[in-house]
N, C-alpha and C positions, 0 to 999 in steps of 0.2 A: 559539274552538273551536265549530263547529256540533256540538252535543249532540246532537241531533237526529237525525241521517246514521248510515246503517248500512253499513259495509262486509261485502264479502262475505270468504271465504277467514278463514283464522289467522293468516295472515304479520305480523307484527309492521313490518314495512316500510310497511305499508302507513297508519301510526301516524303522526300528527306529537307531538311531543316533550307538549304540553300533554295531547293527549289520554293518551300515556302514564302520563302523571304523573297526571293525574287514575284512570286506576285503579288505578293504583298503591295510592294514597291510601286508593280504597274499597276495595280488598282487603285493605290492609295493615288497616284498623279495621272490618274484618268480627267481631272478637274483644272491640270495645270493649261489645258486646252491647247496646250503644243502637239499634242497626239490626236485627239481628234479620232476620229474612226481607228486609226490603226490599236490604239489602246485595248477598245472594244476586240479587235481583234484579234490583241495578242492575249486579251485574258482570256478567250476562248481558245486558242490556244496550247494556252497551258495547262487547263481544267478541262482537256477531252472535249452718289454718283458725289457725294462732296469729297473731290479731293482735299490734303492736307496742304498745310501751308507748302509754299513755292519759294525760294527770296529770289525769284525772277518774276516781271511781268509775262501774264500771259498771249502766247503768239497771239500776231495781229490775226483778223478772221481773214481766208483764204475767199478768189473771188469763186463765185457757184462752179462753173467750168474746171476749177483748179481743184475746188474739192470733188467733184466727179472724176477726176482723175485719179487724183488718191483714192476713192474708194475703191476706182475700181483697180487699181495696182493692187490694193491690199485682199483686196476679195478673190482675186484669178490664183482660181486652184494650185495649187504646186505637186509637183512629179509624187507619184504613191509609192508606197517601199511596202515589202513583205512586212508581218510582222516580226516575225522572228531576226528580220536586222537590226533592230532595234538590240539585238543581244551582242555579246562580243564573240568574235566570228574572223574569219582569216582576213590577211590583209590584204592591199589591190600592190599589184608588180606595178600599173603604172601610175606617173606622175598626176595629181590632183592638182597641181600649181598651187600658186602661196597669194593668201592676202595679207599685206604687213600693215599689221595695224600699232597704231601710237601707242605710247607710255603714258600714265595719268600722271601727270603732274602737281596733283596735290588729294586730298582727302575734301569733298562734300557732302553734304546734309546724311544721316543715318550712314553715316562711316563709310559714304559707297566711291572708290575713286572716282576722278572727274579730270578736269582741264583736258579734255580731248577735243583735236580741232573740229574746225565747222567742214569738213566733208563726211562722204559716205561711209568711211573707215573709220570715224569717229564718232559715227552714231554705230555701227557695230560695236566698235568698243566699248561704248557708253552701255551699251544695251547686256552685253556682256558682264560688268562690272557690277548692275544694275541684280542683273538676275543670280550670279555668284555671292553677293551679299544677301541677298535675299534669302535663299534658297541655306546658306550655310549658317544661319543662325542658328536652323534647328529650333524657331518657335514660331505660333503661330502672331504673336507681337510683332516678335522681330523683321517677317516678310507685311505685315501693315504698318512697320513705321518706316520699310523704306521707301515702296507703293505711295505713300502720302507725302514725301519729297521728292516723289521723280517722276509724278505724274501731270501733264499738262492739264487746264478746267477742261472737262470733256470725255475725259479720257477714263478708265477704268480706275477703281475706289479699291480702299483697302475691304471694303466690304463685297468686292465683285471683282477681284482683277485673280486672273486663274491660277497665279503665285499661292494667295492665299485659299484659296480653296484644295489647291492641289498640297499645303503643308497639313492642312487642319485634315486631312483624310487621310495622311500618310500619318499623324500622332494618332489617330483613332484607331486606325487598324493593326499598329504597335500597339494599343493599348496603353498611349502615354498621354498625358494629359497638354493644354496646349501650350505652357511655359518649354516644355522639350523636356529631357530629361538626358543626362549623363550617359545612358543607354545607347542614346541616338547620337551618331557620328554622323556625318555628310561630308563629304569631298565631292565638289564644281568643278570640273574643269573644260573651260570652252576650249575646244580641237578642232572645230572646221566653222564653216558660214560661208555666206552667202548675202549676197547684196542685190535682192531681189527688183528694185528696182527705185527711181527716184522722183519727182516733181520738182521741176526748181530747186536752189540751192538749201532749203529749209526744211524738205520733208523727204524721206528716206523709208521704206521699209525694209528688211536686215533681219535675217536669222542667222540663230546662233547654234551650231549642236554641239552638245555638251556631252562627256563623259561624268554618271552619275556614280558614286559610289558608295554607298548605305550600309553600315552596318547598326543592326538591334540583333546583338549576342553573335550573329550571322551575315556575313558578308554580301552582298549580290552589288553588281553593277549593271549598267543599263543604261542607251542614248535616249534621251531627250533633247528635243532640238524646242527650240522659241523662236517665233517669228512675231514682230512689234511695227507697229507706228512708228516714228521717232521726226519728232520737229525738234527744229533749231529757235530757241528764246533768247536770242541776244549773247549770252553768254556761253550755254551748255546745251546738251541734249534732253529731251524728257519724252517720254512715253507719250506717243501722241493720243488726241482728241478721235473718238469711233469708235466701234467695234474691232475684239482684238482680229488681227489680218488671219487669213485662211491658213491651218496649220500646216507647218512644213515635217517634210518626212523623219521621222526620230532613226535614223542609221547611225551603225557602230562605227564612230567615227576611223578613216581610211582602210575602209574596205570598198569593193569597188561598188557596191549597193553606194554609195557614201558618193564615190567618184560620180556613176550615173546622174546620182540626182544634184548634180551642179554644184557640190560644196567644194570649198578650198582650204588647204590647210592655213590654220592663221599662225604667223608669227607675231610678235610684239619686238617691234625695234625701235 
């Protein structure tokens, strides 16, 4: 597909099958709210509160000062990208450095790994894991029953958290119903992040960009990146209490659009 090429006119004829699919893709996770404005952008473009059970107690409440901080860590803008990096695109000569993040050590609630330690690298990873199980269900169930074990009281609902709305737009505009359907493939793969900044040892916010790869009859790929909350409950990570953080830039992971905006390749060691 030349990404690149602008047709004139609406006609949808004028569309070959991949490039369809690819906006499909970016409309359909305009809602995942990882994108934010740039989405908007690249569809133009291309066309010319109760969470679920926890089996952790919920974090203790933060004092007023400590949550002004966190909001405002989660709120400050992050670096903007073209839209069209968001596409796959050549790669950077140089080095992005490595974040090495932990191995899960065991399976938690809606099948999503876990045992990741209590640092900054371990609520990336958690967040990572989090959104990979989500995302690869391939239903709109499936991303609200993981949402409702990995979300802290406060925090975003399977009825509101941008996972599910960005799945349930993506089966509609396939034209598949919201159990998923056999049609619909999905490959996750988190390839770079960021560890945008921290509060004390308990709260972290962490994006992750991701290499998306969707196929319905038709192939297309596309970065989506996530950026979360993420407090520490005693035991694991979970999606913290607020509004989701301000979206991070969706670049094709290691290109240097990818490099600029401060991500690092992750490893798992």
């Amino acid at each position: 597909m030349n990404r690149r090429q602008r047709h004139q006119g609406s006609g949808t004829a004028e569309w070959g099958p991949a490039r369809l699919l690819t906006l499909l893709v970016v409309s359909a996770l305009v809602e995942l709210g990882v994108l934010g404005g740039l989405v908007l952008a690249a569809i133009a473009t291309l066309t010319g509160d109760e969470p679920g059970p926890t089996d952790t107690a919920p974090p203790a409440a933060a004092p007023a000062t400590e949550m002004s901080r966190q909001d405002a860590l989660a709120s400050a803008p992050m670096p903007p990208a073209e839209p069209d990096a968001a596409l796959p695109g050549p790669l950077a000569t140089e080095a992005a450095g490595v974040i090495e993040l932990p191995r899960p050590t065991g399976v938690g609630p809606a099948d999503v790994p876990t045992g990741f330690p209590h640092t900054p690298a371990g609520a990336l990873a958690q967040l990572a894991a989090i959104d990979v199980t989500a995302m690869e269900s391939g239903s709109v169930d499936g991303v609200r029953q993981v949402i409702a074990e990995w979300v802290a009281p406060g925090g975003p609902t399977p009825e509101t958290w941008s996972g599910v709305n960005g799945m349930a737009r993506l089966l509609s505009a396939a034209g598949l119903s919201s159990p998923g359907s056999p049609q619909l493939a999905m490959v996750v793969r988190p390839l770079m992040g960021l560890v945008k900044g921290t509060v004390g040892p308990d709260f972290a916010v962490v994006c992750v960009d991701f290499e998306f790869t969707v196929t319905v009859e038709q192939t297309s790929r596309i970065a989506i990146a996530d950026c979360q909350r993420m407090v520490w409950t005693g035991d694991r990570w979970l999606i913290g209490p607020g509004p989701e953080p301000a979206p991070a830039p969706s670049v094709w992971p290691g290109t240097e659009a990818a490099v600029a905006a401060g991500y690092r390749e992750l490893r798992y060691v």
